[in-house]
N, CA and C atoms as a LAMMPS dump frame, in Angstrom:
ITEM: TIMESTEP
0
ITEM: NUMBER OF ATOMS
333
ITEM: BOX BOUNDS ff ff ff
-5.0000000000000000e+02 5.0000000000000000e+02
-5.0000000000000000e+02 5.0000000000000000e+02
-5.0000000000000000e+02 5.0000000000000000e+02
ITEM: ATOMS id mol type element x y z
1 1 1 N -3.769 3.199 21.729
2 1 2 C -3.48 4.614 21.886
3 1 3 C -2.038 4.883 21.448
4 2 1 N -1.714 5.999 20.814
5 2 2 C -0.864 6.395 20.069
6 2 3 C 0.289 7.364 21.074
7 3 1 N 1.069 6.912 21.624
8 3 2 C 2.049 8.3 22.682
9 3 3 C 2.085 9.253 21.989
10 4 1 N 1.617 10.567 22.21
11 4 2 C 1.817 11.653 21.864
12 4 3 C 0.827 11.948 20.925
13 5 1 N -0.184 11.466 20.294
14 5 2 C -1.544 11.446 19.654
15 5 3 C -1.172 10.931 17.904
16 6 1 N -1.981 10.337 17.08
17 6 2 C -1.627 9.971 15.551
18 6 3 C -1.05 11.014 14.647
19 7 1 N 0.154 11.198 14.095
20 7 2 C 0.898 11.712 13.766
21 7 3 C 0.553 11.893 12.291
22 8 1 N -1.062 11.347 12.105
23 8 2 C -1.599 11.899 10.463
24 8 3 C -3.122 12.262 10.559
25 9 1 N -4.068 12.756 9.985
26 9 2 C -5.38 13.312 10.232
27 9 3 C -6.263 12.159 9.963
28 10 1 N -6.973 12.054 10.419
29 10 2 C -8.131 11.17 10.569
30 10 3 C -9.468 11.581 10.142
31 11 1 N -10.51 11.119 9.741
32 11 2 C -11.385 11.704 9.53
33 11 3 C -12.97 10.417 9.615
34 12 1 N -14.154 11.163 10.275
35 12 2 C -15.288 10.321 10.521
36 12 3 C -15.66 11.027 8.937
37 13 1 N -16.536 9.756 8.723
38 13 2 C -17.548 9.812 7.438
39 13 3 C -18.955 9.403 7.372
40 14 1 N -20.001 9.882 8.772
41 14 2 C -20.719 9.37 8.699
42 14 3 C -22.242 9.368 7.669
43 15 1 N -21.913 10.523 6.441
44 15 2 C -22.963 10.05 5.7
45 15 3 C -22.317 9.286 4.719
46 16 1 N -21.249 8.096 4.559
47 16 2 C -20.708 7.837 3.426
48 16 3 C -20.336 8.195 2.324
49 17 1 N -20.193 10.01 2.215
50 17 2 C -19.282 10.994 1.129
51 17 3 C -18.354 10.346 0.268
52 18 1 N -17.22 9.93 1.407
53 18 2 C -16.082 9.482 1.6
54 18 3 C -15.994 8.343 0.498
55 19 1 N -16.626 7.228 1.744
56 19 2 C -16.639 5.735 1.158
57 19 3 C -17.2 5.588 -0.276
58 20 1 N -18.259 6.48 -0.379
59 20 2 C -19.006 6.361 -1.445
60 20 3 C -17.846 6.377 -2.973
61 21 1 N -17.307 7.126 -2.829
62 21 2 C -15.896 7.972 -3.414
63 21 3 C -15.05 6.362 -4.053
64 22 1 N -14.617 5.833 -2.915
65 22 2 C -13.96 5.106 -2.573
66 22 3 C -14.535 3.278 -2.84
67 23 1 N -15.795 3.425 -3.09
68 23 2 C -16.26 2.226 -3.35
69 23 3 C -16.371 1.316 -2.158
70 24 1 N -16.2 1.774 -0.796
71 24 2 C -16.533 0.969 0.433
72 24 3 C -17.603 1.292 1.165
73 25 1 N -18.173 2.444 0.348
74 25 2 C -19.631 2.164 1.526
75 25 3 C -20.716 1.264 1.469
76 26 1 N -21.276 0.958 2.356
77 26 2 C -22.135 -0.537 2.425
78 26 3 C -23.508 0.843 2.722
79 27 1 N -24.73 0.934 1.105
80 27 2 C -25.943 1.311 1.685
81 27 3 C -26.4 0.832 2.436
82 28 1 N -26.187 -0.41 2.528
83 28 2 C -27.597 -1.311 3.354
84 28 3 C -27.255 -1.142 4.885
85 29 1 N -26.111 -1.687 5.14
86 29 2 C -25.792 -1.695 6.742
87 29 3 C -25 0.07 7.169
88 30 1 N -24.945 1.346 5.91
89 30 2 C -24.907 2.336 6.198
90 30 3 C -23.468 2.966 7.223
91 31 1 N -22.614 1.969 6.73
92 31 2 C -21.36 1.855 6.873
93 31 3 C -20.325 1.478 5.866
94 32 1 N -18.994 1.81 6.296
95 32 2 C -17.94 1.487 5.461
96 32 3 C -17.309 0.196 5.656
97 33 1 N -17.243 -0.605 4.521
98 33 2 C -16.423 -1.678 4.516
99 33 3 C -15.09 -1.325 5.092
100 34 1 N -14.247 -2.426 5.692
101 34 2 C -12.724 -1.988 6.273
102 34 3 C -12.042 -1.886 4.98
103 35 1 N -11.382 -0.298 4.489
104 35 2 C -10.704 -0.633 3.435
105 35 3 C -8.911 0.007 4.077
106 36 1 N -8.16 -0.063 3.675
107 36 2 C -6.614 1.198 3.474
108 36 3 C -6.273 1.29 1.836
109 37 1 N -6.058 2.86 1.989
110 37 2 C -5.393 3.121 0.875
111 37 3 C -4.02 4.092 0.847
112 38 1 N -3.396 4.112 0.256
113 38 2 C -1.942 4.807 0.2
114 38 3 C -1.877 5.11 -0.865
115 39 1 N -2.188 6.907 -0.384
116 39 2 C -2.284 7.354 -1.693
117 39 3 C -0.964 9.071 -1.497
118 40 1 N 0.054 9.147 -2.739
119 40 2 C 1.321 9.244 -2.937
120 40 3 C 1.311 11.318 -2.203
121 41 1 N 1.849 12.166 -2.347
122 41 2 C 2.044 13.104 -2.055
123 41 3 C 1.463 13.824 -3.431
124 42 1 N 1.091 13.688 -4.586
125 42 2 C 0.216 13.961 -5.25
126 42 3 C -1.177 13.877 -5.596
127 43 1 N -1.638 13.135 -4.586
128 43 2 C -2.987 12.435 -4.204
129 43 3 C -3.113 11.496 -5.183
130 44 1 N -2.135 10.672 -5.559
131 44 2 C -2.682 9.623 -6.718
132 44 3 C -2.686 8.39 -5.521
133 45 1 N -3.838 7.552 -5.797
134 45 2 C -3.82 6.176 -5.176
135 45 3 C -2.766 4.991 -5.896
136 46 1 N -1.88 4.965 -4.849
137 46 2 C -1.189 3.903 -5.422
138 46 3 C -1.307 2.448 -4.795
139 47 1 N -1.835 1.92 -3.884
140 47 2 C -2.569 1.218 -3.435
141 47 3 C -3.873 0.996 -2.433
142 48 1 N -4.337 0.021 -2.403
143 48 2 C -5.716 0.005 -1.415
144 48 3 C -5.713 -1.686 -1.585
145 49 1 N -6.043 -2.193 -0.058
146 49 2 C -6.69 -3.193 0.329
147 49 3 C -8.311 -2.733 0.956
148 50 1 N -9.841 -3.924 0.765
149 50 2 C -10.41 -3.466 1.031
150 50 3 C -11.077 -5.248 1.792
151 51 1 N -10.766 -4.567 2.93
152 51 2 C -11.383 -6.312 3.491
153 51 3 C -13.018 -6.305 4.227
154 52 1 N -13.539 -7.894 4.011
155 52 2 C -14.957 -7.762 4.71
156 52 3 C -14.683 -7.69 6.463
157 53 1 N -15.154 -7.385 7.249
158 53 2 C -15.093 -7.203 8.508
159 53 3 C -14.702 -8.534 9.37
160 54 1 N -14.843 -9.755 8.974
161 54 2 C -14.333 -10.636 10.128
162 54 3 C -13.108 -10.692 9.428
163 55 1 N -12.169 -10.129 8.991
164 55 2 C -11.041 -10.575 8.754
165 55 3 C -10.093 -9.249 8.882
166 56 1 N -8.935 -9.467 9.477
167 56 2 C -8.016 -8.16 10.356
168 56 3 C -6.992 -7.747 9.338
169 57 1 N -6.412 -6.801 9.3
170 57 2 C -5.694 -6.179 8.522
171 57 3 C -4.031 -6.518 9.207
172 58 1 N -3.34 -6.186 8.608
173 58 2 C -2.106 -6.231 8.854
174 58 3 C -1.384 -4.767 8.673
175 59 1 N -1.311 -4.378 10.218
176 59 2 C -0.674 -2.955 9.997
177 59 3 C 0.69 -3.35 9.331
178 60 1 N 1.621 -4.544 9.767
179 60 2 C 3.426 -4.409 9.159
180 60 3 C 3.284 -4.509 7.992
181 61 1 N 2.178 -4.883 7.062
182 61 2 C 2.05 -5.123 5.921
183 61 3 C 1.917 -3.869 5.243
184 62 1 N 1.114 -3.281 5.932
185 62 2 C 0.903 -1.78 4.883
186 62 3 C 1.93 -0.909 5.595
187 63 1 N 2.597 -1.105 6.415
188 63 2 C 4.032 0.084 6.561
189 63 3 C 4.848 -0.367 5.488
190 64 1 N 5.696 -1.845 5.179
191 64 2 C 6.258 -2.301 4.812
192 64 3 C 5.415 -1.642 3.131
193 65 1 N 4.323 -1.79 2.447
194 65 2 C 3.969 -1.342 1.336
195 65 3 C 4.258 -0.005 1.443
196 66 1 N 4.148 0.963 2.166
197 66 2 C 4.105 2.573 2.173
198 66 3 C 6.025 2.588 1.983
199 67 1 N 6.679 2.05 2.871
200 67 2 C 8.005 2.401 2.369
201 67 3 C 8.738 1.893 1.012
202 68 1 N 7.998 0.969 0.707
203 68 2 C 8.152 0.853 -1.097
204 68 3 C 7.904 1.408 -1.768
205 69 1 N 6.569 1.935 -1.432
206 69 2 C 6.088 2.975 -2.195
207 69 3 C 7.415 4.294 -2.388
208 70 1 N 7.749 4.641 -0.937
209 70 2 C 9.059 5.753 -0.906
210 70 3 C 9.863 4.97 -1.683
211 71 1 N 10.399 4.361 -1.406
212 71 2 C 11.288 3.597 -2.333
213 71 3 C 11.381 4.078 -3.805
214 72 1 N 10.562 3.965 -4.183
215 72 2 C 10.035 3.655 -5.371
216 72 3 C 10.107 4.845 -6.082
217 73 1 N 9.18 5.75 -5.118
218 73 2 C 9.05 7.164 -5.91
219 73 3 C 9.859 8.007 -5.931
220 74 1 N 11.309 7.356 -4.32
221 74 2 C 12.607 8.051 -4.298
222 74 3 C 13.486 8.033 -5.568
223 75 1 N 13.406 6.638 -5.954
224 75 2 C 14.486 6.347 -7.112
225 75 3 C 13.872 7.098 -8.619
226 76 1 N 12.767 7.267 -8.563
227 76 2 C 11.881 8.225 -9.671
228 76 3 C 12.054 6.838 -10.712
229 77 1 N 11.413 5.465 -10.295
230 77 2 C 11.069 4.586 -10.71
231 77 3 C 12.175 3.871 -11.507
232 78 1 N 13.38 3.661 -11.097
233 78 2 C 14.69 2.902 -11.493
234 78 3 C 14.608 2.314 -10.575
235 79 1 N 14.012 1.735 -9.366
236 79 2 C 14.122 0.589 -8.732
237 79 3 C 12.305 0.065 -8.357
238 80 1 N 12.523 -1.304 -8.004
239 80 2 C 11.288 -1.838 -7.8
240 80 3 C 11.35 -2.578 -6.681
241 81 1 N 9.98 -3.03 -5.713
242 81 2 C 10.366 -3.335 -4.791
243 81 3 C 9.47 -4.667 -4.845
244 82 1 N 10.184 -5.819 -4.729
245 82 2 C 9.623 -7.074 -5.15
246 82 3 C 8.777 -7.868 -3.807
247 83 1 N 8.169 -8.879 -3.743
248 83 2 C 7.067 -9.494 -3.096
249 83 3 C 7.951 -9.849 -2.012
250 84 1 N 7.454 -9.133 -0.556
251 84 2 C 8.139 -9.354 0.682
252 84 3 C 9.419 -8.296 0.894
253 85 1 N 9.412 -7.436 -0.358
254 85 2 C 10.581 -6.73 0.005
255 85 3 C 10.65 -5.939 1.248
256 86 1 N 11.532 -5.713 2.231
257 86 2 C 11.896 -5.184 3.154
258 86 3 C 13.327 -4.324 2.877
259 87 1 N 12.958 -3.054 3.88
260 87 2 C 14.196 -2.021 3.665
261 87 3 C 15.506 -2.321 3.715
262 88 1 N 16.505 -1.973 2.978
263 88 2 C 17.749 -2.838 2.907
264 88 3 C 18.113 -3.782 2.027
265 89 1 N 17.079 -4.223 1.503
266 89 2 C 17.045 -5.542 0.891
267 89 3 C 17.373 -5.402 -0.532
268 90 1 N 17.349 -6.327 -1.217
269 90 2 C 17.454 -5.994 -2.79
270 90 3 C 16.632 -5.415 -3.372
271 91 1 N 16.555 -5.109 -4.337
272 91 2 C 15.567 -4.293 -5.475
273 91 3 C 15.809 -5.099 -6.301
274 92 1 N 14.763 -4.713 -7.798
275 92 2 C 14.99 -4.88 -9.006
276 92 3 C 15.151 -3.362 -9.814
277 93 1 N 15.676 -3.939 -11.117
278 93 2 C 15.639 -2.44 -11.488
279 93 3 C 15.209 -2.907 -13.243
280 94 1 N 14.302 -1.716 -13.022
281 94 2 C 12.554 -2.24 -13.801
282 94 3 C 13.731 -2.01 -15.568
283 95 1 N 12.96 -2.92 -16.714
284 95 2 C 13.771 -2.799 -17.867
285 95 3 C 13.292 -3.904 -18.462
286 96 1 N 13.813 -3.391 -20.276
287 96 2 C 13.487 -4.637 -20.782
288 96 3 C 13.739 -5.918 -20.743
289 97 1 N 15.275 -6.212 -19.828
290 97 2 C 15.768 -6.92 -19.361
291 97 3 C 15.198 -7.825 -18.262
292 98 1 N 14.502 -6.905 -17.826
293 98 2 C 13.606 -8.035 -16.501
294 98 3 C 12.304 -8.898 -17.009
295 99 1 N 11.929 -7.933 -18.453
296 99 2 C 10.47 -8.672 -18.478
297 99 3 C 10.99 -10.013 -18.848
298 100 1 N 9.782 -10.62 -17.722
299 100 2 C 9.586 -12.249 -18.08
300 100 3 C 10.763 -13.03 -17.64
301 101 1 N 11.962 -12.519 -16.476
302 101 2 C 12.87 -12.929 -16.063
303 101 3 C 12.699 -12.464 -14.373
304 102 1 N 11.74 -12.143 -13.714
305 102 2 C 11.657 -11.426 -12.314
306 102 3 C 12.195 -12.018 -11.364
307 103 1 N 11.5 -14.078 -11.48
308 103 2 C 11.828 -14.556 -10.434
309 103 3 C 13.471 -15.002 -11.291
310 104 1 N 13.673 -15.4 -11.799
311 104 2 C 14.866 -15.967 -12.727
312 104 3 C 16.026 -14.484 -11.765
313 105 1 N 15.958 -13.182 -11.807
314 105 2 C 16.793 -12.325 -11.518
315 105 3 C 16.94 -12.338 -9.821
316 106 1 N 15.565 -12.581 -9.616
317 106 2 C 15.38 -11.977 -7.688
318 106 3 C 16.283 -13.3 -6.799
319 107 1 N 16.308 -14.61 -7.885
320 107 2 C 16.52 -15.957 -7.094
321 107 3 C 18.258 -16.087 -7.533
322 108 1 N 18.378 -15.562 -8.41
323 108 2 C 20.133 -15.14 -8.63
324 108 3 C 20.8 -14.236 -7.766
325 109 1 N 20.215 -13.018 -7.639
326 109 2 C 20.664 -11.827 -6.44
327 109 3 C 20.859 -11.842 -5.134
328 110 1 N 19.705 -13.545 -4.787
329 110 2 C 19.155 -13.119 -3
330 110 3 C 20.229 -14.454 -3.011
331 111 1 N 20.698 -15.511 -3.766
332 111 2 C 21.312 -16.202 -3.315
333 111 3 C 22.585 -15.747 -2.772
């Protein structure tokens, strides 16, 4: 339970509209696969995990992806936010200079 109630809209889908949309509805068992997606203030999907049911999601994982995402779309794509990045942390900053040098740059910076 959420103090003060979920602070974003929720929504049931029980004829699979939704999922269908989305590529997680299961005809047979007439349910939705567990999926998340994070999709930007323009409604573009900029990511989605979509897992089978015995296996749990990681909420710090998809906060930690959603504020990259800000990140990301703050800098109007002059910075990037690399594998494990956390707020504060370094960036890259996307260029012809990086291709094919990512880990070569990220393992120079973080030292």
């Amino acid at each position: 339970m959420v103090k003060g109630g979920i602070p974003f809209p929720m929504l049931s889908d029980a004829g699979g509209k939704v999922g269908t949309i989305y590529g997680v509805y299961d005809d047979n068992a007439g349910v939705e696969t567990r999926g998340r997606f994070i999709i930007d203030p323009d409604g573009i999907v900029q990511g989605y995990e979509v897992l089978t049911p015995p296996v749990g999601r990681n909420v710090n994982e998809s906060i930690r992806q959603i504020k990259a995402f800000q990140l990301v779309r703050d800098s109007k794509g002059t910075e990037a936010a690399p594998s494990g990045w956390q707020p504060g942390k370094m960036t890259l900053k996307p260029g012809p200079d990086l291709v094919g040098k990512v880990w070569e740059t990220w393992k120079t910076d973080m030292a």
